[in-house]
PDB file of N, CA, C, O and CB in Angstrom:
ATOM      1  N   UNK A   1     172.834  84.071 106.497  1.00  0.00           N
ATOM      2  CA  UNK A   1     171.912  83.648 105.470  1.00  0.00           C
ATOM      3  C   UNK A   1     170.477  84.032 105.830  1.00  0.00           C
ATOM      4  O   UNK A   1     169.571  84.238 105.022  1.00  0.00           O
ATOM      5  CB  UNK A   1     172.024  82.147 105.252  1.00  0.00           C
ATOM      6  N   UNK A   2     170.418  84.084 106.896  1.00  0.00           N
ATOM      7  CA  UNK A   2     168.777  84.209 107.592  1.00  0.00           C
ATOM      8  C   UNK A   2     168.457  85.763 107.172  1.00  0.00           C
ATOM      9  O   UNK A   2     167.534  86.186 106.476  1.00  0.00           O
ATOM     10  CB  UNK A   2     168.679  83.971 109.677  1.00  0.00           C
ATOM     11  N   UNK A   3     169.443  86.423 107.773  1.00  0.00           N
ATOM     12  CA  UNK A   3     169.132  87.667 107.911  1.00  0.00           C
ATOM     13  C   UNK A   3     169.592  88.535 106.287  1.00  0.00           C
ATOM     14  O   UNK A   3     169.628  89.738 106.030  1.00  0.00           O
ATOM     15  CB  UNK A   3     169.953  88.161 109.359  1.00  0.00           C
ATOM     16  N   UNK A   4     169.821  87.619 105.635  1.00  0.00           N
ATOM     17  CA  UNK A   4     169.958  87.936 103.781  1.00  0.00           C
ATOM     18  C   UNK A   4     168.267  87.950 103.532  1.00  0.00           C
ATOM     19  O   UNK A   4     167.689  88.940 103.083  1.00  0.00           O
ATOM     20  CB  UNK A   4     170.980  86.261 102.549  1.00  0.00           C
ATOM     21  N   UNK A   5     167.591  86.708 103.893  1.00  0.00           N
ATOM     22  CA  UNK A   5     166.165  86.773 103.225  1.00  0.00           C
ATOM     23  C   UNK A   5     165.272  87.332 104.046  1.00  0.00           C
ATOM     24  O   UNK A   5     164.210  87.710 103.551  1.00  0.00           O
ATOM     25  CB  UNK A   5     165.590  85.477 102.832  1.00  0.00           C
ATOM     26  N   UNK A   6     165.508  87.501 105.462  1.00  0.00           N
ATOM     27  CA  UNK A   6     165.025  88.907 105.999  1.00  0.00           C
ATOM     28  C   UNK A   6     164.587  90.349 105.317  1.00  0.00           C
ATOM     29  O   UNK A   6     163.494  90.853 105.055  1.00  0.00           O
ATOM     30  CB  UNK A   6     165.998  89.255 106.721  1.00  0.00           C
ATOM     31  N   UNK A   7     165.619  90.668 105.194  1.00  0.00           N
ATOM     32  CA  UNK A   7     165.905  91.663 104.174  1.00  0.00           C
ATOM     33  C   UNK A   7     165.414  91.966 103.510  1.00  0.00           C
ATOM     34  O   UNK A   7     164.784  93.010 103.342  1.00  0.00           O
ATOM     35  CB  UNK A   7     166.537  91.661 103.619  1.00  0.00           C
ATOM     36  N   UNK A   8     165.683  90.549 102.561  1.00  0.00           N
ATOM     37  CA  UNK A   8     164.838  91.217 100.886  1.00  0.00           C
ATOM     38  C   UNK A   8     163.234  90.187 101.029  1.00  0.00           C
ATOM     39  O   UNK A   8     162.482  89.946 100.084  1.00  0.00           O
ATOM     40  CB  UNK A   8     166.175  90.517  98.726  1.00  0.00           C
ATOM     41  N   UNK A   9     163.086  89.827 102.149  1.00  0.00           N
ATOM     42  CA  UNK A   9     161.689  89.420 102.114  1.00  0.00           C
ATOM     43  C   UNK A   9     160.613  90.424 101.475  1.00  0.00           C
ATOM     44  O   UNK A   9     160.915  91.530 101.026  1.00  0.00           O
ATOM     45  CB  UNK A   9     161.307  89.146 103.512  1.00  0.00           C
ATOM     46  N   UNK A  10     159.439  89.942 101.491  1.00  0.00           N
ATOM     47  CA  UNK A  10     158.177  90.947 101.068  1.00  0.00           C
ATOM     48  C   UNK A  10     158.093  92.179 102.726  1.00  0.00           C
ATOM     49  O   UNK A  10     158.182  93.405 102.784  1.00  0.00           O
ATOM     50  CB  UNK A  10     156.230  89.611 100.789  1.00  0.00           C
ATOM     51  N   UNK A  11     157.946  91.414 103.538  1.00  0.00           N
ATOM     52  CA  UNK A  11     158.227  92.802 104.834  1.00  0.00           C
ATOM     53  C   UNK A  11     159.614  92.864 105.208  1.00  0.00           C
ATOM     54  O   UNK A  11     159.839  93.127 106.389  1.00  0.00           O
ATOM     55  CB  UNK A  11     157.381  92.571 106.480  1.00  0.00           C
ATOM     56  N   UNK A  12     160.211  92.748 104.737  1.00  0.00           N
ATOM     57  CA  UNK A  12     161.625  93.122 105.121  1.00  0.00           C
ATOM     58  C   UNK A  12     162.310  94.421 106.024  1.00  0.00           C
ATOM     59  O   UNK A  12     163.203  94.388 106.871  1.00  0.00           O
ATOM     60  CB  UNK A  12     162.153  93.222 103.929  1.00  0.00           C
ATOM     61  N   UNK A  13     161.398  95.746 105.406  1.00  0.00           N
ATOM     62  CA  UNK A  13     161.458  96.723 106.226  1.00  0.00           C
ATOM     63  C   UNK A  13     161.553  96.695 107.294  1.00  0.00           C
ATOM     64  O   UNK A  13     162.560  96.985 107.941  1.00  0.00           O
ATOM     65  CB  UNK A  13     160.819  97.283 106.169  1.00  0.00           C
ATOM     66  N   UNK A  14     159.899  96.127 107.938  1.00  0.00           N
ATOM     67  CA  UNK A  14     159.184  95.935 109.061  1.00  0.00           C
ATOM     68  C   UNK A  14     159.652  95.267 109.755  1.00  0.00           C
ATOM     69  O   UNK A  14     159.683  95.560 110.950  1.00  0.00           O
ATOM     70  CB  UNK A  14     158.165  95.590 108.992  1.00  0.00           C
ATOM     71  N   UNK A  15     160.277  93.949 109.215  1.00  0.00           N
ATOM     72  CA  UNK A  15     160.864  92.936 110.066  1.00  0.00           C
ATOM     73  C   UNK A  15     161.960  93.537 110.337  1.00  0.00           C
ATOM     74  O   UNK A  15     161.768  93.809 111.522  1.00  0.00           O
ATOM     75  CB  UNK A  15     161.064  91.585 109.550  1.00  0.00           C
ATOM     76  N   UNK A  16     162.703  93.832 110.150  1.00  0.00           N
ATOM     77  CA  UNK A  16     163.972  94.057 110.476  1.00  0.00           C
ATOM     78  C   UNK A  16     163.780  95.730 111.308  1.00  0.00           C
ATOM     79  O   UNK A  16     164.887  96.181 111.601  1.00  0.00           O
ATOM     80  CB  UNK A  16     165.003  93.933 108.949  1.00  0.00           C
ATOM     81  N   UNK A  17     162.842  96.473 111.628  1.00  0.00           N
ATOM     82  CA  UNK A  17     162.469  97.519 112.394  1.00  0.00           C
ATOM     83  C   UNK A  17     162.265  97.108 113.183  1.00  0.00           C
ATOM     84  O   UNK A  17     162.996  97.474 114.104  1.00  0.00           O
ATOM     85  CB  UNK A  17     161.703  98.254 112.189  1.00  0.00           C
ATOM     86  N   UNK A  18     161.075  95.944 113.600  1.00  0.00           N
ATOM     87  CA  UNK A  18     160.642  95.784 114.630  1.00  0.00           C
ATOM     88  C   UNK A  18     161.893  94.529 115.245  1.00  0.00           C
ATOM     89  O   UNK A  18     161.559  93.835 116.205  1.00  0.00           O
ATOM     90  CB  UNK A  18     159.023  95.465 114.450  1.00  0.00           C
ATOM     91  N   UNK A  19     163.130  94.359 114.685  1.00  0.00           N
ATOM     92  CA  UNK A  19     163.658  93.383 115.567  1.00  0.00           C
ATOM     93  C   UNK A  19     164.685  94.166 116.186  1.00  0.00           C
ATOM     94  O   UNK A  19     165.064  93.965 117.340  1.00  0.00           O
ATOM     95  CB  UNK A  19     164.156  92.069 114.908  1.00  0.00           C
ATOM     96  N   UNK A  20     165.166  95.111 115.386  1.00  0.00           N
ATOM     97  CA  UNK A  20     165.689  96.460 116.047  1.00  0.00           C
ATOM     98  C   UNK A  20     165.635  97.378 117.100  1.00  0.00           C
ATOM     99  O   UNK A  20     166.533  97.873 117.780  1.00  0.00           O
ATOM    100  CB  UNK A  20     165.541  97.071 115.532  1.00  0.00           C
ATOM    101  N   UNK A  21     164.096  97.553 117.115  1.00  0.00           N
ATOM    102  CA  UNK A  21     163.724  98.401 117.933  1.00  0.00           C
ATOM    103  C   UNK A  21     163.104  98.347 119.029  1.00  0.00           C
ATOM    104  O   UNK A  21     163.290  98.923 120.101  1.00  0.00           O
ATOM    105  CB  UNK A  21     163.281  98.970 117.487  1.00  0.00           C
ATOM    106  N   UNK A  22     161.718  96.990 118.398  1.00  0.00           N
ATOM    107  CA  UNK A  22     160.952  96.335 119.751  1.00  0.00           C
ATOM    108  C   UNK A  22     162.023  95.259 120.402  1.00  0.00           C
ATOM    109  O   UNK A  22     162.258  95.357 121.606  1.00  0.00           O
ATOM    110  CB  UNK A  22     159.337  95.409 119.279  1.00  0.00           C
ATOM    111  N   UNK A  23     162.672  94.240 119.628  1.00  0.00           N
ATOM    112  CA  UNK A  23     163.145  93.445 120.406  1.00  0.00           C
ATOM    113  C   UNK A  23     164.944  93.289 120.744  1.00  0.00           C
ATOM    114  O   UNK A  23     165.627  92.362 121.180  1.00  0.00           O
ATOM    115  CB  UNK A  23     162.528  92.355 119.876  1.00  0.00           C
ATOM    116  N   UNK A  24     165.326  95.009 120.194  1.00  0.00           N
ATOM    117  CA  UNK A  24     166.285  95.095 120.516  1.00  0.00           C
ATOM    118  C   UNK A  24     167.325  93.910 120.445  1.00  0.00           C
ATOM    119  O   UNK A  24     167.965  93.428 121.379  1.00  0.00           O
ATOM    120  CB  UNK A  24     166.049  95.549 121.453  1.00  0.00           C
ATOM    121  N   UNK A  25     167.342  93.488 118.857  1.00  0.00           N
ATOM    122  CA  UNK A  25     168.578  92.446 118.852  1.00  0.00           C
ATOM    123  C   UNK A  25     169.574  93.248 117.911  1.00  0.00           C
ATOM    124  O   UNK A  25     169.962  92.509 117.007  1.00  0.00           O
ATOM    125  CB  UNK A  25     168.168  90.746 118.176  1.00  0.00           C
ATOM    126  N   UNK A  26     170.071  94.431 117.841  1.00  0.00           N
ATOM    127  CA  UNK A  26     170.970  95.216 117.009  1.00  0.00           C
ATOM    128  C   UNK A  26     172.315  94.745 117.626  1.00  0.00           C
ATOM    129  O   UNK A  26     173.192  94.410 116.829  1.00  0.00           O
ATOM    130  CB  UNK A  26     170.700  96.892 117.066  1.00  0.00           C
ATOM    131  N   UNK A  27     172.525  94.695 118.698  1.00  0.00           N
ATOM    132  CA  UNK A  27     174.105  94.480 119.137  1.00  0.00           C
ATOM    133  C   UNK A  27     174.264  92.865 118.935  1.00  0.00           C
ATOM    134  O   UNK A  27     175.270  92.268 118.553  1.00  0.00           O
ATOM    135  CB  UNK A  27     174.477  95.004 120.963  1.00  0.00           C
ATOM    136  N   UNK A  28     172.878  92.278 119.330  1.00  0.00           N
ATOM    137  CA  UNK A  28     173.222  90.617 118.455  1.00  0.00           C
ATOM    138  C   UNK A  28     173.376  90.234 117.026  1.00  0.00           C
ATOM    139  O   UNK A  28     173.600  89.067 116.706  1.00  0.00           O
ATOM    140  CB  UNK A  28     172.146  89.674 118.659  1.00  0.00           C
ATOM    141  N   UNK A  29     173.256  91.218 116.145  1.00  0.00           N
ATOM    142  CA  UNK A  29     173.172  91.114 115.270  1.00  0.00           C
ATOM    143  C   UNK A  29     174.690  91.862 114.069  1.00  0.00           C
ATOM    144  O   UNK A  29     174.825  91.728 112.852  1.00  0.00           O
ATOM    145  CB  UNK A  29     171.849  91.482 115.367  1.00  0.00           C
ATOM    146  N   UNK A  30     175.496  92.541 114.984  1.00  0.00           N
ATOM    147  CA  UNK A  30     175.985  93.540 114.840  1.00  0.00           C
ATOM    148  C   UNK A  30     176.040  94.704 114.235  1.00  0.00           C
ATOM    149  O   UNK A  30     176.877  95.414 113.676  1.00  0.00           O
ATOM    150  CB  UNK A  30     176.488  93.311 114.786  1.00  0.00           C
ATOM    151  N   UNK A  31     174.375  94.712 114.624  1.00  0.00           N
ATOM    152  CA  UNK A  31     174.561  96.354 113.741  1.00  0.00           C
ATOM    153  C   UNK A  31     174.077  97.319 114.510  1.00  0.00           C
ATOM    154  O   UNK A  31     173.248  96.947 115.340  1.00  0.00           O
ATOM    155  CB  UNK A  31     173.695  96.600 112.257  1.00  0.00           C
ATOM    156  N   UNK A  32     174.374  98.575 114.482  1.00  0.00           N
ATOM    157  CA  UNK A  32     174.544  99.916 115.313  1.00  0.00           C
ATOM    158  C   UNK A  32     173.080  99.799 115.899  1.00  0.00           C
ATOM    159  O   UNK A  32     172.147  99.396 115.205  1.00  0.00           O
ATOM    160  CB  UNK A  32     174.917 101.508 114.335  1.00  0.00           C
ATOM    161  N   UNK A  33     172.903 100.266 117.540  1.00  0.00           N
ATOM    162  CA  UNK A  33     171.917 100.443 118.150  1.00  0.00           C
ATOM    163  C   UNK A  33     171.229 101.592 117.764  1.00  0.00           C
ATOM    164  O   UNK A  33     170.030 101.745 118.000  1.00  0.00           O
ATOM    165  CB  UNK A  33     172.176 100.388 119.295  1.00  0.00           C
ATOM    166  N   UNK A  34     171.977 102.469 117.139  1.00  0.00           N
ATOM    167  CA  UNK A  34     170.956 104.097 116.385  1.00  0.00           C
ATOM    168  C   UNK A  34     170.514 103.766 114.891  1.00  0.00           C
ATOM    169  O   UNK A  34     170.077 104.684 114.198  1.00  0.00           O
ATOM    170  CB  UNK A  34     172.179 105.895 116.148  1.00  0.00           C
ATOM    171  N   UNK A  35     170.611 102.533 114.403  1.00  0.00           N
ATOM    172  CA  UNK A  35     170.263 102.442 112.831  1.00  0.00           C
ATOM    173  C   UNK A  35     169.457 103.031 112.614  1.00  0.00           C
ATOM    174  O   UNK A  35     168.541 103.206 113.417  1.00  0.00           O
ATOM    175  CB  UNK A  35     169.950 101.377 112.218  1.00  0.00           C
ATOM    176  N   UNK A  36     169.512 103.669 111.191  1.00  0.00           N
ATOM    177  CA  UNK A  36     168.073 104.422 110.713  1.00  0.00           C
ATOM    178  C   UNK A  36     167.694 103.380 110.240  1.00  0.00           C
ATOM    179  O   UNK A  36     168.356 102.848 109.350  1.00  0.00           O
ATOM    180  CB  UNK A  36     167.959 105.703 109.658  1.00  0.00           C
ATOM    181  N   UNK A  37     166.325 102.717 110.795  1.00  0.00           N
ATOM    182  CA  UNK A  37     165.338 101.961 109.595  1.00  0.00           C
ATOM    183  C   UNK A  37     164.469 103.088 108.967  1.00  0.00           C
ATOM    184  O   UNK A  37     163.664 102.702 108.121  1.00  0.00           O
ATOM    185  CB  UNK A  37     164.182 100.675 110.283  1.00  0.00           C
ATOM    186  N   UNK A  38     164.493 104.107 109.179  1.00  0.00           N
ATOM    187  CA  UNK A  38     163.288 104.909 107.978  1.00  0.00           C
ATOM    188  C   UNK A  38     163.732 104.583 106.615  1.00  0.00           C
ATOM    189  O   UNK A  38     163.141 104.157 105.623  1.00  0.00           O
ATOM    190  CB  UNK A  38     163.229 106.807 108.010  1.00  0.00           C
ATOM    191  N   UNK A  39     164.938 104.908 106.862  1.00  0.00           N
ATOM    192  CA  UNK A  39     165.875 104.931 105.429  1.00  0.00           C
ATOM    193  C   UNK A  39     165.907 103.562 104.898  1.00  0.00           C
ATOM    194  O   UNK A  39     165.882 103.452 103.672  1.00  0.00           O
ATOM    195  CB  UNK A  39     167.542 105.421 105.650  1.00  0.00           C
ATOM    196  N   UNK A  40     165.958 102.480 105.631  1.00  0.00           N
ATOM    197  CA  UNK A  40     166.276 101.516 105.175  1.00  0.00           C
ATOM    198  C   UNK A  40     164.753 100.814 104.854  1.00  0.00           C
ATOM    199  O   UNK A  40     164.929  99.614 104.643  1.00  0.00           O
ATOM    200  CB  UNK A  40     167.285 100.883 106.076  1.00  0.00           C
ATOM    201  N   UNK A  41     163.724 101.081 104.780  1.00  0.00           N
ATOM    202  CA  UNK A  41     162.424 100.987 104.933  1.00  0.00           C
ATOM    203  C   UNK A  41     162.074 101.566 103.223  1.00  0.00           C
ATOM    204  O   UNK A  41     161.613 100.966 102.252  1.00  0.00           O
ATOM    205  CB  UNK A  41     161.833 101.948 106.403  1.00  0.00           C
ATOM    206  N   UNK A  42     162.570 103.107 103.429  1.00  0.00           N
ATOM    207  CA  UNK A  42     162.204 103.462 102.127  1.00  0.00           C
ATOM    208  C   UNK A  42     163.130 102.768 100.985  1.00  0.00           C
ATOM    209  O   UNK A  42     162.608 102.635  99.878  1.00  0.00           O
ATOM    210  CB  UNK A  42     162.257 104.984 102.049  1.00  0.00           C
ATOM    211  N   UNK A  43     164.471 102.313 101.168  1.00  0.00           N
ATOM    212  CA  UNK A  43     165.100 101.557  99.880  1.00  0.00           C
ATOM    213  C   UNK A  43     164.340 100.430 100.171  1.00  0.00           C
ATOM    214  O   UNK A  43     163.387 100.231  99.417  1.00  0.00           O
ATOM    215  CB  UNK A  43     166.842 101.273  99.738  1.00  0.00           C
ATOM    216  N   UNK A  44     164.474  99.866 100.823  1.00  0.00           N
ATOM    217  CA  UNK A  44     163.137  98.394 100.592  1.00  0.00           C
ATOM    218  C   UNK A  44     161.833  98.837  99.833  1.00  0.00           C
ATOM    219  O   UNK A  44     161.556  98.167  98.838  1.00  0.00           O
ATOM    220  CB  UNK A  44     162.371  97.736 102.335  1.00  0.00           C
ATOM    221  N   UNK A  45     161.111  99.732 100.121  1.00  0.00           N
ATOM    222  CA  UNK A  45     159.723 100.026  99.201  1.00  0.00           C
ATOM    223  C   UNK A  45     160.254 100.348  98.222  1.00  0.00           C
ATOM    224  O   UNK A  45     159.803  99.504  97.448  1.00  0.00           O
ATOM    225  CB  UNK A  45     158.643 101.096  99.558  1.00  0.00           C
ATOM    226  N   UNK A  46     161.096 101.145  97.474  1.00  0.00           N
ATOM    227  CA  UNK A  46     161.277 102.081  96.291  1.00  0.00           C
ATOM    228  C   UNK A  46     162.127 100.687  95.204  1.00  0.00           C
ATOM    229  O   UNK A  46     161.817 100.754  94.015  1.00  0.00           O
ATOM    230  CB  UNK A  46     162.474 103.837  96.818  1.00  0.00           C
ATOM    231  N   UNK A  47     162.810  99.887  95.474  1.00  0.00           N
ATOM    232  CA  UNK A  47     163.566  99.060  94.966  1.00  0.00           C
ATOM    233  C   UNK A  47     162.844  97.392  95.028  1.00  0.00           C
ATOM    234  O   UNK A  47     163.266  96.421  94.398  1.00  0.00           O
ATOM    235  CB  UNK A  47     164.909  99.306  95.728  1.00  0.00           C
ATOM    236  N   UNK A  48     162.205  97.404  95.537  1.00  0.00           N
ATOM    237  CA  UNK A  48     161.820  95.441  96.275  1.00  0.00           C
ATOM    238  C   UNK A  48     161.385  95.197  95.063  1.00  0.00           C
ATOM    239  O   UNK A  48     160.589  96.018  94.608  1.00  0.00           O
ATOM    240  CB  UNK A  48     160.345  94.917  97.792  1.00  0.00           C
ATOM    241  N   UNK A  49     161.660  94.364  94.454  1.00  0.00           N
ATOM    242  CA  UNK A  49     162.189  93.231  94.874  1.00  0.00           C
ATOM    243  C   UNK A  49     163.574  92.914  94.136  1.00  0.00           C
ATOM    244  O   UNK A  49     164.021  91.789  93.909  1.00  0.00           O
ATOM    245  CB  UNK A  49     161.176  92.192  94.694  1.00  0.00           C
ATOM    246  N   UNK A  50     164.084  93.986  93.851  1.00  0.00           N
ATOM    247  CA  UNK A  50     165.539  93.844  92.897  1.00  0.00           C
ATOM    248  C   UNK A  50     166.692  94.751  93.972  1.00  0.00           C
ATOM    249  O   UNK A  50     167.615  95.440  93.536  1.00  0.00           O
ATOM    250  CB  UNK A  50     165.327  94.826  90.908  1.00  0.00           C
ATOM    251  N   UNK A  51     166.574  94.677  94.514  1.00  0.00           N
ATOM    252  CA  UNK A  51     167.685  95.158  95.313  1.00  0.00           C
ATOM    253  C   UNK A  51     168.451  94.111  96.509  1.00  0.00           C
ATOM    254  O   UNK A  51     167.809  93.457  97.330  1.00  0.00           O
ATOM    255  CB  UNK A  51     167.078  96.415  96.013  1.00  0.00           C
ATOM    256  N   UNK A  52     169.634  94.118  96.422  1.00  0.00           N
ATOM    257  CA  UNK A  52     170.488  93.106  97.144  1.00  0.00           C
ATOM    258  C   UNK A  52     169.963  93.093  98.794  1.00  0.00           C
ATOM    259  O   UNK A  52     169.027  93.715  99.295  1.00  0.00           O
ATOM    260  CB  UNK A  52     172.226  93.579  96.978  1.00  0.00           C
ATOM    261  N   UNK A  53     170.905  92.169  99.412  1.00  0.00           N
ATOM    262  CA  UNK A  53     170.297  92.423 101.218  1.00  0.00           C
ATOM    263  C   UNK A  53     171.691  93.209 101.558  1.00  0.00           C
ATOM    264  O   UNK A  53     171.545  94.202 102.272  1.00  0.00           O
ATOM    265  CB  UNK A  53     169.976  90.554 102.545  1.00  0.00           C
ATOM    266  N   UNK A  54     173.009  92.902 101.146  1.00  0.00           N
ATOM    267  CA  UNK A  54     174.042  93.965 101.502  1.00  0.00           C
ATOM    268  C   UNK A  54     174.032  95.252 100.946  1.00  0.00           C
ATOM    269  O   UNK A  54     175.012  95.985 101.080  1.00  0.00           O
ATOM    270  CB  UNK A  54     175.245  93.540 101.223  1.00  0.00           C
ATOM    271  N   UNK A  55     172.760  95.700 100.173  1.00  0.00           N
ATOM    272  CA  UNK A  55     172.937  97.128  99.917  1.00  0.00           C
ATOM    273  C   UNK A  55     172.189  97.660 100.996  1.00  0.00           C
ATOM    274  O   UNK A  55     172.548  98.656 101.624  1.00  0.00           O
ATOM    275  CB  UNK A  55     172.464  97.650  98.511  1.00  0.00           C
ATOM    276  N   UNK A  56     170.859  96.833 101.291  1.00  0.00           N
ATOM    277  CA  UNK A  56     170.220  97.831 102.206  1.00  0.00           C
ATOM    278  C   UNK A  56     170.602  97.445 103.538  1.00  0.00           C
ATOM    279  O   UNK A  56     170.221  98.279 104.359  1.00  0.00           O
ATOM    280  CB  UNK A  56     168.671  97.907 102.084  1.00  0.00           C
ATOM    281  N   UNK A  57     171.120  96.632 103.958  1.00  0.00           N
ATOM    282  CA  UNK A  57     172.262  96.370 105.358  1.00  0.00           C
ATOM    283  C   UNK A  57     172.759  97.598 105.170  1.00  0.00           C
ATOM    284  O   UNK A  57     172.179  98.468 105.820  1.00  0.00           O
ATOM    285  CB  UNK A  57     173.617  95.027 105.361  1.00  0.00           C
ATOM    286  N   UNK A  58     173.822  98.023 104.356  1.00  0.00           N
ATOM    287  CA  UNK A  58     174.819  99.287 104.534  1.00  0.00           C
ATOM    288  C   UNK A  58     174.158 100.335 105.016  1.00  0.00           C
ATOM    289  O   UNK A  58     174.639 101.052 105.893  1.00  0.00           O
ATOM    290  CB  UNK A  58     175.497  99.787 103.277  1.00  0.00           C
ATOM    291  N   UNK A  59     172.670 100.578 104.344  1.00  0.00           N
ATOM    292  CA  UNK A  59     171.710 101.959 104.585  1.00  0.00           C
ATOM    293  C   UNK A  59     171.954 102.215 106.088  1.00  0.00           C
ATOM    294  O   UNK A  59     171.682 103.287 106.629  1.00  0.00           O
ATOM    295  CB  UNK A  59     169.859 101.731 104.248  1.00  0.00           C
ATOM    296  N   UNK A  60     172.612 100.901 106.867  1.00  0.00           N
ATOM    297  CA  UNK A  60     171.703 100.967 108.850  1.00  0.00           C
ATOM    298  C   UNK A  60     173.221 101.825 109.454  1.00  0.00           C
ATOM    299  O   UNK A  60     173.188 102.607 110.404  1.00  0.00           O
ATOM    300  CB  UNK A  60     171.333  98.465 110.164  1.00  0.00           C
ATOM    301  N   UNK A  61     174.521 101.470 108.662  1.00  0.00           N
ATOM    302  CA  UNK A  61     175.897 101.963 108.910  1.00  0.00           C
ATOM    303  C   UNK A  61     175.872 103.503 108.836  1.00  0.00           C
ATOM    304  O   UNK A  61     175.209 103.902 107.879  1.00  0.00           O
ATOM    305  CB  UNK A  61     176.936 101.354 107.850  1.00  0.00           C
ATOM    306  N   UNK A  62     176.391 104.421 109.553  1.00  0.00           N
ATOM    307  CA  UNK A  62     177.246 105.748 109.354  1.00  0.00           C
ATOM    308  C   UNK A  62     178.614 105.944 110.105  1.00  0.00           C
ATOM    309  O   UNK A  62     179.333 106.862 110.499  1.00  0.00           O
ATOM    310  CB  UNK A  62     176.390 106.929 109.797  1.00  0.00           C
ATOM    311  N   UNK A  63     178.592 105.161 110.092  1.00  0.00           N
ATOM    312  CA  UNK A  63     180.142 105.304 110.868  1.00  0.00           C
ATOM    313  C   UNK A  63     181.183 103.664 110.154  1.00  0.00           C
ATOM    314  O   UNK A  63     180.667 102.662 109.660  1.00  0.00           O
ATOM    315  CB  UNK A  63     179.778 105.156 113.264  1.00  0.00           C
ATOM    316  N   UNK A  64     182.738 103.939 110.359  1.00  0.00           N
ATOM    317  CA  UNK A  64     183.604 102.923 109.051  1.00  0.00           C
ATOM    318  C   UNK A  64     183.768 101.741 110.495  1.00  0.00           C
ATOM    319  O   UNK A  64     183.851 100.527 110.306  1.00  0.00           O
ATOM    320  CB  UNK A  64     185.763 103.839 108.026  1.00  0.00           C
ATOM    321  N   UNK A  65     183.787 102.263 111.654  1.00  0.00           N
ATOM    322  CA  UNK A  65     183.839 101.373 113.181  1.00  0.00           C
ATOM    323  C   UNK A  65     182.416 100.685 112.841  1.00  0.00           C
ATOM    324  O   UNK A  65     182.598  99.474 112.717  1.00  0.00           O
ATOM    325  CB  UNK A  65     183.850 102.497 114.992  1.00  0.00           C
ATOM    326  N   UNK A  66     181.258 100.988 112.675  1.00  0.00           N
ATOM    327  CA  UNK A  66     180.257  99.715 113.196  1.00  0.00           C
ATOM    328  C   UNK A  66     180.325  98.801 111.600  1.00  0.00           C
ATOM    329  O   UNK A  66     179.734  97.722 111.561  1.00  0.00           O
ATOM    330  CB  UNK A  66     178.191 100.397 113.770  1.00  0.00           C
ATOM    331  N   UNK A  67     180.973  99.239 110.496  1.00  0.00           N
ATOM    332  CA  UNK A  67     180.956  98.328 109.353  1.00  0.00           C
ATOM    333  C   UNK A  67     182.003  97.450 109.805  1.00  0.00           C
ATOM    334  O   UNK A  67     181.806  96.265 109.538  1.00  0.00           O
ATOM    335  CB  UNK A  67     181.205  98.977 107.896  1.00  0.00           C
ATOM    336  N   UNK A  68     183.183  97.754 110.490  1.00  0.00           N
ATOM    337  CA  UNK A  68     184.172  96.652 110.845  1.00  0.00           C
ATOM    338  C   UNK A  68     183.520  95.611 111.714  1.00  0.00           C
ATOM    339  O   UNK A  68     183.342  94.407 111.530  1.00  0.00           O
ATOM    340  CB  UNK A  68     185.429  97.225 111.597  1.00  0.00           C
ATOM    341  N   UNK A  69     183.177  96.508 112.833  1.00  0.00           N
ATOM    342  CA  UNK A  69     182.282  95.313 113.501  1.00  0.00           C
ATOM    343  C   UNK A  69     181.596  94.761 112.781  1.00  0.00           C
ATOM    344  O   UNK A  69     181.910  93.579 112.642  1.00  0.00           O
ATOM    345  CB  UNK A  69     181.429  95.575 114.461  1.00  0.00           C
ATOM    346  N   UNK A  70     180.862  95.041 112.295  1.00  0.00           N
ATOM    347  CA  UNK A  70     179.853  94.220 111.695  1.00  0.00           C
ATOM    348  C   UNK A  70     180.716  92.929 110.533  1.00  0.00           C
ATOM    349  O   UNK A  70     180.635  91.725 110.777  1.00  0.00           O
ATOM    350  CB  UNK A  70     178.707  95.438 110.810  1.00  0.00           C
ATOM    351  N   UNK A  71     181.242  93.303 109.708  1.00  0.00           N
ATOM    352  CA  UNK A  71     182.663  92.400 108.851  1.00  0.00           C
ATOM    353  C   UNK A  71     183.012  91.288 110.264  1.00  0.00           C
ATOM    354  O   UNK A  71     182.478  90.216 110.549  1.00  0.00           O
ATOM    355  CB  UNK A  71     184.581  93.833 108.336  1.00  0.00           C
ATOM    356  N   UNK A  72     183.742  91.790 110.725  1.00  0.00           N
ATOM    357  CA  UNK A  72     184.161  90.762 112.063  1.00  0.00           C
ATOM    358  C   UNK A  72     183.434  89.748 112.563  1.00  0.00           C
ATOM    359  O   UNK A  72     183.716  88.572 112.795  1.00  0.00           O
ATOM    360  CB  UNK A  72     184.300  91.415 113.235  1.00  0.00           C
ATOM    361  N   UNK A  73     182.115  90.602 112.737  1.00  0.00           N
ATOM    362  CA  UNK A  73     180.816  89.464 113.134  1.00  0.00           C
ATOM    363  C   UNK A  73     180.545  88.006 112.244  1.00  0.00           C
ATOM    364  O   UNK A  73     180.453  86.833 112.606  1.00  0.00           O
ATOM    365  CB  UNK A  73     179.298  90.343 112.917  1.00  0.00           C
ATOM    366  N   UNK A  74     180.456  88.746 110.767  1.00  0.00           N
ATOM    367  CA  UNK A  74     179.996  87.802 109.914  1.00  0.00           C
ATOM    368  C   UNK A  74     180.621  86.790 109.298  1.00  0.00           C
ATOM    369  O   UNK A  74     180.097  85.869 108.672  1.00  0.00           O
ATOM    370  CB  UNK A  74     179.562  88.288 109.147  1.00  0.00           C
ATOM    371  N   UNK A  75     182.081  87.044 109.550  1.00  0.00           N
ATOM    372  CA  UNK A  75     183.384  86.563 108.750  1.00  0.00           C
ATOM    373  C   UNK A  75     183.439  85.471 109.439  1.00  0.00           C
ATOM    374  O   UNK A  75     184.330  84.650 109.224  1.00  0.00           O
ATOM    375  CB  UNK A  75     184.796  87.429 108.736  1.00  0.00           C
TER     376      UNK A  75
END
């Protein structure tokens, strides 16, 4: 739930870059240690404030292994 209004917060991008990258909580979080936040940065600007938090979660996935993990985590 936390990390739903993360997301689609007003910095949502940012927040979720800098918890990624500076404070390195991606494997606590279960999502891939190589996520692209650029990408997930630009669907947050181009879409905010109508866009879901599981669409731009998916943007951080390229591989069908870190979406399972990640399912597993949350379930």
């Amino acid at each position: 739930m936390e990390l739903k209004k993360i997301c689609v917060g007003r910095l949502g991008g940012a927040v979720l870059t800098t918890m990624l990258k500076r404070c390195n909580l991606a494997s606590l979080l279960a999502l891939p240690e190589n996520a692209d936040t650029t990408y997930f940065c630009d669907l947050h600007k181009r879409y905010y404030p109508k866009i879901e938090a599981m669409t731009l979660l998916s943007s951080l996935f390229t591989e069908m292994e870190q979406i399972e993990i990640f399912h597993k985590r949350i379930s």
